[in-house]
Residue, then its C-alpha position, 0 to 999 in steps of 0.5 A: x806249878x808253883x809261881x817262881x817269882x815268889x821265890x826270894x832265897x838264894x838256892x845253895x847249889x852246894x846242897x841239894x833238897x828235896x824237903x819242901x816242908x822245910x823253911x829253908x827250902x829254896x821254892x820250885x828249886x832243888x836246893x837250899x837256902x843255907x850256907x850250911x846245915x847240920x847233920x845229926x843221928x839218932x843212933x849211938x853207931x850209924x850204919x845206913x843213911x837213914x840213921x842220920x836226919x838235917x839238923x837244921x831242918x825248920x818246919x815251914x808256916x802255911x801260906x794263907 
C-alpha cells in the first residue's frame, strides 16, 4: 500500500482518476490534482468514449 503521507497535491473531487501514471494523479486517492483538465479526440466524429482521451494527461518521473 502506498504511503499517504507522501501525498502533497490537493485531490480535486470534482474529477475523478483512475491514471496513476499520470503526474497530476493525486497518489492512493482517486482523484486529480488539476482545476481543470482538457478532453481531446482522436476522431473527426466521436461516437464512443473511447474516442476521447485527457488532454492533460502528463506521464509521471519514476521515483528513485
Amino acid at each position: 500500500m502506498e504511503d499517504k503521507s507522501k501525498c502533497k497535491c490537493k485531490p480535486n473531487r470534482n474529477i475523478e482518476c483512475t491514471v496513476v501514471q499520470c503526474a497530476n494523479h493525486c497518489g492512493w486517492q482517486d482523484y486529480c490534482s488539476l482545476d481543470k483538465i482538457k478532453v481531446v479526440t482522436h476522431e473527426q466524429n466521436p461516437t464512443v468514449v473511447q474516442c476521447t482521451d485527457c488532454g492533460s494527461f502528463v506521464l509521471a518521473k519514476p521515483e528513485r
